[in-house]
C-alpha positions in Angstrom: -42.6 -49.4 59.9 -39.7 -51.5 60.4 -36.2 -50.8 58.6 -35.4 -52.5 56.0 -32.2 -54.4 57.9 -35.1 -56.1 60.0 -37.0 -57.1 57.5 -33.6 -58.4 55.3 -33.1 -60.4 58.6 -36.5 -62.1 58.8 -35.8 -63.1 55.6 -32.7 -64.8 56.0 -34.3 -66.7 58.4 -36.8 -67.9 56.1 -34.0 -68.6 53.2 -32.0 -70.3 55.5 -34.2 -72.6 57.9 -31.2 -75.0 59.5 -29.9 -72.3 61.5 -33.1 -71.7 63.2 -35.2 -73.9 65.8 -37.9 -73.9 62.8 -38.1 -76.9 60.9 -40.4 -74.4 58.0 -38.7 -74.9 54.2 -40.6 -72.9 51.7 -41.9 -75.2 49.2 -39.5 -75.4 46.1 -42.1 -75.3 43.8 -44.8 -72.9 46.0 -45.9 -69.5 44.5 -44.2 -68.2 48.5 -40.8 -68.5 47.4 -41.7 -64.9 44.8 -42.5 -62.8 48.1 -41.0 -64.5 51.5 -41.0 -61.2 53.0 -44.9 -61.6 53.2 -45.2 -64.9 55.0 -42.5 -63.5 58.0 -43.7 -62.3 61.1 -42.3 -58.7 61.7 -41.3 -57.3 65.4 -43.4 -54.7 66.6 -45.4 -54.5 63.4 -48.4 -51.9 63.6 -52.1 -54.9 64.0 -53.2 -52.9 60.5 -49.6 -54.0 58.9 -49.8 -57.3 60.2 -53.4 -57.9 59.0 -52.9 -56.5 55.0 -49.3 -58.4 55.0 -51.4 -61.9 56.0 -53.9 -61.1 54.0 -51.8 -60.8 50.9 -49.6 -64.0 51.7 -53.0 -65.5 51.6 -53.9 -64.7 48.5 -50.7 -66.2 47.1 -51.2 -69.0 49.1 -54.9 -69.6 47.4 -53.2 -69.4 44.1 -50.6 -71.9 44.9 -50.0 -75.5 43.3 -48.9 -77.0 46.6 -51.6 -75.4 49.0 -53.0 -78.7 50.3 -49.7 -80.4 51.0 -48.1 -76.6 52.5 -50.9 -77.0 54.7 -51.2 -80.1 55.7 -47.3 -79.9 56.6 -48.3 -76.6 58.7 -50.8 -78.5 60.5 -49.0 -81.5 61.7 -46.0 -79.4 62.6 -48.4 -77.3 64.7 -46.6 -75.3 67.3 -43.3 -75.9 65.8 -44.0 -73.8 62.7 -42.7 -70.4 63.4 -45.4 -67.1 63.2 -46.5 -66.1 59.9 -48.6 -67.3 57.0 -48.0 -71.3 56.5 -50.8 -72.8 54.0 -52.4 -69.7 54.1 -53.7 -70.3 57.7 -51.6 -67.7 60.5 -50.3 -68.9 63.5 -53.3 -68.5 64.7 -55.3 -70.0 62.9 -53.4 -73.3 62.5 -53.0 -73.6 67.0 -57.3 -73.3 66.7 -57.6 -76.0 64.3 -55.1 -78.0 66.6 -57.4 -77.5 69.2 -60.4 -78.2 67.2 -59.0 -81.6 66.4 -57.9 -82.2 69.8 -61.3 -81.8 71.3 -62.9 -83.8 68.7 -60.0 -86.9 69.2 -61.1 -86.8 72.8 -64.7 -87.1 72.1 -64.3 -89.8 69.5 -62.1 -91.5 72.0 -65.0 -91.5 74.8 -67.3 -92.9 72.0 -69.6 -89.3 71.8 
């Protein structure tokens, strides 16, 4: 479990985006900005952690106002968007639908 300093500075990362290479802003009207601490990836965190953290961000997420535009701003921002939950798709999740898409550009491209 980590201490609670670790998790304060994941946080501050999250509430203060400029000072990091992430270009990630909470939305300012997104149901995220009530539990941050759930949408930062954690150090070291324990798989089961991990998984029941993600899966709670995403449950916010699926309750949020701005879902579609959240994730269609995760999407395009692709490997830019730091870990964690981002329109309730992990990091994960968001690099295999970038490859999804990629692969089906390049066939549309070669006229299959």
């Amino acid at each position: 479990m980590p201490e609670p300093s670790d998790l304060t500075s994941s946080l501050q990362d999250v509430a203060a985006p400029a000072e990091r290479s992430s270009t990630w802003i909470p939305p300012a009207t997104g149901a995220c900005r009530s539990e941050l601490q759930l949408f930062v990836d954690i150090p070291e965190e324990p798989a089961v952690a991990r998984i029941a953290r993600e899966e709670d961000a995403k449950r916010i997420c699926a309750r949020c106002a701005v879902l579609i535009e959240c994730r269609a701003e995760a999407l395009a921002a692709s490997d830019a968007e730091p870990a964690g939950v981002r329109g309730g798709l992990t990091l994960e999740e968001r690099q295999a639908i970038a490859r999804r898409r990629r692969r089906r550009g390049g066939r549309r491209a070669t006229g299959r």
